[in-house]
PAPA-943408 format. One record per atom (N, C-alpha, C): x, y, z; residue number from 1; atom name; residue in one letter. Coordinates in steps of 0.02 Angstrom, whole numbers. Atoms other than C-alpha are relative to their C-alpha. Example, Ala and Ser with C-alpha at 12.3 -4.5 7.8 and 13.67 -1.06 7.14 Angstrom:
2
+--------+--------+--------+------+------+------+
:     px :     py :     pz : resi : name : resn :
+--------+--------+--------+------+------+------+
:     45 :    -59 :      0 :    1 :    N :    A :
:    615 :   -225 :    390 :    1 :   CA :    A :
:     45 :     60 :      0 :    1 :    C :    A :
:    -42 :    -59 :     -3 :    2 :    N :    S :
:    684 :    -53 :    357 :    2 :   CA :    S :
:    -39 :     55 :     37 :    2 :    C :    S :
+--------+--------+--------+------+------+------+
//
This chain:
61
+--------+--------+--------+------+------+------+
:     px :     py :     pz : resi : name : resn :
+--------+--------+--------+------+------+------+
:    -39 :     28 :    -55 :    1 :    N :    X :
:  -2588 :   5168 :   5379 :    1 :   CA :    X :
:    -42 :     -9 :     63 :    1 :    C :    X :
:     40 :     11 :    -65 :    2 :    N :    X :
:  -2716 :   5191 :   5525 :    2 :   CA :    X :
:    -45 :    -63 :    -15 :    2 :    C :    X :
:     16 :     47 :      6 :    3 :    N :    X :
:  -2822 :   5079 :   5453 :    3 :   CA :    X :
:     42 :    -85 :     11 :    3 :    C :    X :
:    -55 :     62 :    -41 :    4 :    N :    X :
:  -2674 :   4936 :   5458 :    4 :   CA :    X :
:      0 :      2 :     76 :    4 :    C :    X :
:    -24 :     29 :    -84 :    5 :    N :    X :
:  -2639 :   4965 :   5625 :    5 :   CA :    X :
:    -34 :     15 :     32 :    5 :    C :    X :
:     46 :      1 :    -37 :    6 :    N :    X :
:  -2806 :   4971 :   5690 :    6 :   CA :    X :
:    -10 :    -67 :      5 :    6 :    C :    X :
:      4 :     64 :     -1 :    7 :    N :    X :
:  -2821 :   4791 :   5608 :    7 :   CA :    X :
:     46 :    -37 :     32 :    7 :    C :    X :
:    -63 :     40 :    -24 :    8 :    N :    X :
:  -2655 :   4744 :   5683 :    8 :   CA :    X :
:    -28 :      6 :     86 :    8 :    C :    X :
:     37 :    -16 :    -74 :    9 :    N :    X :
:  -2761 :   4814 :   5875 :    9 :   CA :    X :
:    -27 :    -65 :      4 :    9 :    C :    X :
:     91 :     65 :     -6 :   10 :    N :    X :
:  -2909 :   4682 :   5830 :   10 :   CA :    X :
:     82 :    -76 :    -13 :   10 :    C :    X :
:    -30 :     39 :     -9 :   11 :    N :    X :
:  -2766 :   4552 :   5798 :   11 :   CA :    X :
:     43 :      5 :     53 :   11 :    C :    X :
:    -31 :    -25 :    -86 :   12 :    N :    X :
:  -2675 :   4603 :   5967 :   12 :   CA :    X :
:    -55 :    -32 :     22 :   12 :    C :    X :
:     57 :     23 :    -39 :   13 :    N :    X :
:  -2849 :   4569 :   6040 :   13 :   CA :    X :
:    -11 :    -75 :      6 :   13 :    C :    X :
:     19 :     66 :    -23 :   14 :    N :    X :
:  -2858 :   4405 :   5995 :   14 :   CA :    X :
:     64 :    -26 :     10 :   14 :    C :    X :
:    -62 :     20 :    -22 :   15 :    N :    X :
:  -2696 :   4360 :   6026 :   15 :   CA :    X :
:    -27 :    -20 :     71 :   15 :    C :    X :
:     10 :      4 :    -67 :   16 :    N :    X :
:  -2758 :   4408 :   6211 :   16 :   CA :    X :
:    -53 :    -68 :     26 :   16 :    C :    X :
:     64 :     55 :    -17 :   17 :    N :    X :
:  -2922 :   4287 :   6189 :   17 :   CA :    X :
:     25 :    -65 :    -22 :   17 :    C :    X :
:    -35 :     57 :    -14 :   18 :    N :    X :
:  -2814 :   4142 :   6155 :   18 :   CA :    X :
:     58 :     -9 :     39 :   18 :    C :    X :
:    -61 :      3 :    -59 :   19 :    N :    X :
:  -2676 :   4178 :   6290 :   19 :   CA :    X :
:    -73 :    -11 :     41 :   19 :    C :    X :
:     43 :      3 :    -66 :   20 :    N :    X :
:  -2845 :   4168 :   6395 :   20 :   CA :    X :
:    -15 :    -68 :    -13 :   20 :    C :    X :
:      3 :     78 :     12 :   21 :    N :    X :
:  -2895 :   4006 :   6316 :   21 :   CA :    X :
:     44 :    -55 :     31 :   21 :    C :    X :
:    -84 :     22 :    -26 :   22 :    N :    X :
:  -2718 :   3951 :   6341 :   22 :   CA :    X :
:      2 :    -21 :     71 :   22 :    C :    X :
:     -9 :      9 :    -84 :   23 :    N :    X :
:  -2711 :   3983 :   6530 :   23 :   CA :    X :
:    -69 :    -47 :     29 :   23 :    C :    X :
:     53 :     53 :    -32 :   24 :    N :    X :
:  -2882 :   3885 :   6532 :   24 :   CA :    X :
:     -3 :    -73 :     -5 :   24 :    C :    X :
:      8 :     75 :     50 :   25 :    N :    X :
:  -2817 :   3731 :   6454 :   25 :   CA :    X :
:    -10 :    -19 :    -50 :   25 :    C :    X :
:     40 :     -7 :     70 :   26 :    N :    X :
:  -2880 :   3758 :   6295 :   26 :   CA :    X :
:     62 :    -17 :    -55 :   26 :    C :    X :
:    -43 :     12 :     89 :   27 :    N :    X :
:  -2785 :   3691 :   6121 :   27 :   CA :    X :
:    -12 :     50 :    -47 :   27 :    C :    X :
:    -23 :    -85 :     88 :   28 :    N :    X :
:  -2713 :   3830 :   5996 :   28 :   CA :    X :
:     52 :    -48 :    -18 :   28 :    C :    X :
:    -55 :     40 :     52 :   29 :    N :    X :
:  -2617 :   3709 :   5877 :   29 :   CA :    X :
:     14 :     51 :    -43 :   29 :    C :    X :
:    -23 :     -9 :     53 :   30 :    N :    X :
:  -2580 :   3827 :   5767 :   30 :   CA :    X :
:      6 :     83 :     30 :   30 :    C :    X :
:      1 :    -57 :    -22 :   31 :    N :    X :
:  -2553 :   3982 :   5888 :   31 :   CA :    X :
:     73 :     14 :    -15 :   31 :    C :    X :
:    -33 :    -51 :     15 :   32 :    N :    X :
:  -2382 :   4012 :   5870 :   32 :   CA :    X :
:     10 :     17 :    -47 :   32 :    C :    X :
:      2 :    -16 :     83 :   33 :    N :    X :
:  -2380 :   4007 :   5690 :   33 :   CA :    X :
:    -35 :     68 :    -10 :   33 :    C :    X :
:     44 :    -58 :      6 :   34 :    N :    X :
:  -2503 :   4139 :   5690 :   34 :   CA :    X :
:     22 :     61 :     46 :   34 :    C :    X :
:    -33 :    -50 :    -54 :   35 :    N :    X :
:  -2418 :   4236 :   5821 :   35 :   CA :    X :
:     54 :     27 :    -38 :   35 :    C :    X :
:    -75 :    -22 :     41 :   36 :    N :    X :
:  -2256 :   4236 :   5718 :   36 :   CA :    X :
:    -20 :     39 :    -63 :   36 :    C :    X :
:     29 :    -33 :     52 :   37 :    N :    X :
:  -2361 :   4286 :   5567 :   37 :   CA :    X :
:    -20 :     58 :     28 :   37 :    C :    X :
:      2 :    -52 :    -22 :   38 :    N :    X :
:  -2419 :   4429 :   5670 :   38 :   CA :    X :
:     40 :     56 :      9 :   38 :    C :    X :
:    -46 :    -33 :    -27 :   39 :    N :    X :
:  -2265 :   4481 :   5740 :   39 :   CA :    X :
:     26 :     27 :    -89 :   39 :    C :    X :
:    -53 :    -22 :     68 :   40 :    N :    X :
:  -2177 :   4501 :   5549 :   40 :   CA :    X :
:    -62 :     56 :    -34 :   40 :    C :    X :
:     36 :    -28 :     32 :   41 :    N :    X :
:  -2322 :   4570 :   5487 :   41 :   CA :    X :
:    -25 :     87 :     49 :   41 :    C :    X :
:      1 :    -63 :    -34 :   42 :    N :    X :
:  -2327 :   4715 :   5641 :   42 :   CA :    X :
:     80 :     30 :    -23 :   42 :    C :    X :
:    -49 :    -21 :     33 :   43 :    N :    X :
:  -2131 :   4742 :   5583 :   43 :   CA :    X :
:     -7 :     14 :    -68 :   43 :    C :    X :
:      9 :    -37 :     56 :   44 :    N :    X :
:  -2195 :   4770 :   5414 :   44 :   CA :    X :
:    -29 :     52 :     16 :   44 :    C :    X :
:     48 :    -48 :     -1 :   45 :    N :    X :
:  -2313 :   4891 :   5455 :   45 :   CA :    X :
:     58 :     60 :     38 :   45 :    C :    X :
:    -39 :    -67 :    -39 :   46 :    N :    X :
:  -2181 :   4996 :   5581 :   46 :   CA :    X :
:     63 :     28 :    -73 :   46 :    C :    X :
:    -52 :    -18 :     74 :   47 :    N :    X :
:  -2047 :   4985 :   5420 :   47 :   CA :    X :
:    -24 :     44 :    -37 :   47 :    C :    X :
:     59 :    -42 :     31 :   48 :    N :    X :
:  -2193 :   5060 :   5327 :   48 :   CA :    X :
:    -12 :     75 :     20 :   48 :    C :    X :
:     11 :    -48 :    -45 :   49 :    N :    X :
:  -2234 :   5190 :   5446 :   49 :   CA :    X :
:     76 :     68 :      0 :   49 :    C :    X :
:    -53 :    -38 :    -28 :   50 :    N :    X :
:  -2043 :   5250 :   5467 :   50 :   CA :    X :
:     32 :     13 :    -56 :   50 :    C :    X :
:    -40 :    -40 :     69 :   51 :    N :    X :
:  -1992 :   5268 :   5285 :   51 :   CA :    X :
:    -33 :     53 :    -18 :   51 :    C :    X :
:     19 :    -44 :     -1 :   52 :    N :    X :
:  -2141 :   5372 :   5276 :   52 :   CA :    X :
:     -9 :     64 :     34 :   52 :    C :    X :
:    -16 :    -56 :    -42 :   53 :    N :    X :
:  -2110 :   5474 :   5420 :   53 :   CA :    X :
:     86 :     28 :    -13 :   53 :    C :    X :
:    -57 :    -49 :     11 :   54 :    N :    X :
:  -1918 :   5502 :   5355 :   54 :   CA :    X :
:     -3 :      2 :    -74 :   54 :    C :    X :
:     38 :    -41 :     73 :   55 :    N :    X :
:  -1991 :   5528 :   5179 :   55 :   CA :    X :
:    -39 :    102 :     20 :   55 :    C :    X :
:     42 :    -53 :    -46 :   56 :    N :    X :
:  -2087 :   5682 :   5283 :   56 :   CA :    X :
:     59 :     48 :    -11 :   56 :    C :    X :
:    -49 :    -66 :     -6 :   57 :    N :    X :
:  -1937 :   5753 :   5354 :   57 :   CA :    X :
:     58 :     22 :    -43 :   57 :    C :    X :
:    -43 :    -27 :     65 :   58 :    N :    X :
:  -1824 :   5731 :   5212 :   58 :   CA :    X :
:    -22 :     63 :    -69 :   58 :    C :    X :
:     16 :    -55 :     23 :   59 :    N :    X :
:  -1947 :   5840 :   5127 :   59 :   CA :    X :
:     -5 :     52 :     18 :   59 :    C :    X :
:     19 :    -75 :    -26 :   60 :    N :    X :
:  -1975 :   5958 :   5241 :   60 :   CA :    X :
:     77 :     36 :     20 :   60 :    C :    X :
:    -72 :    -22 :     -3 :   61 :    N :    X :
:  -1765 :   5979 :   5258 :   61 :   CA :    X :
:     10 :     52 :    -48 :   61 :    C :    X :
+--------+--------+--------+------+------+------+
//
């Protein structure tokens, strides 16, 4: 899991280096697509995260 959501950091990052592009005028044709692919793909990873954290405490009940 850390590994995922270290890669999901470095895709955050560039998110930021084309919002900078963006504000410079710069063409991202295919940014929100990739943004939206981001976004579902950070909701997979928290879904992920939270069955395994109440997998945890259901064991430890």
């Amino acid at each position: 899991m850390f590994g995922v959501r270290r890669q999901l950091g470095w895709a955050g990052s560039n998110v930021n280096q084309i919002a900078k592009a963006l504000n410079s005028d710069a063409d991202a044709p295919h940014f929100a697509a990739a943004l939206a692919d981001l976004r579902r793909a950070a909701q997979a990873v928290q879904r992920a995260a939270d069955r395994i954290t109440n997998r945890r405490e259901d064991e430890a009940a």
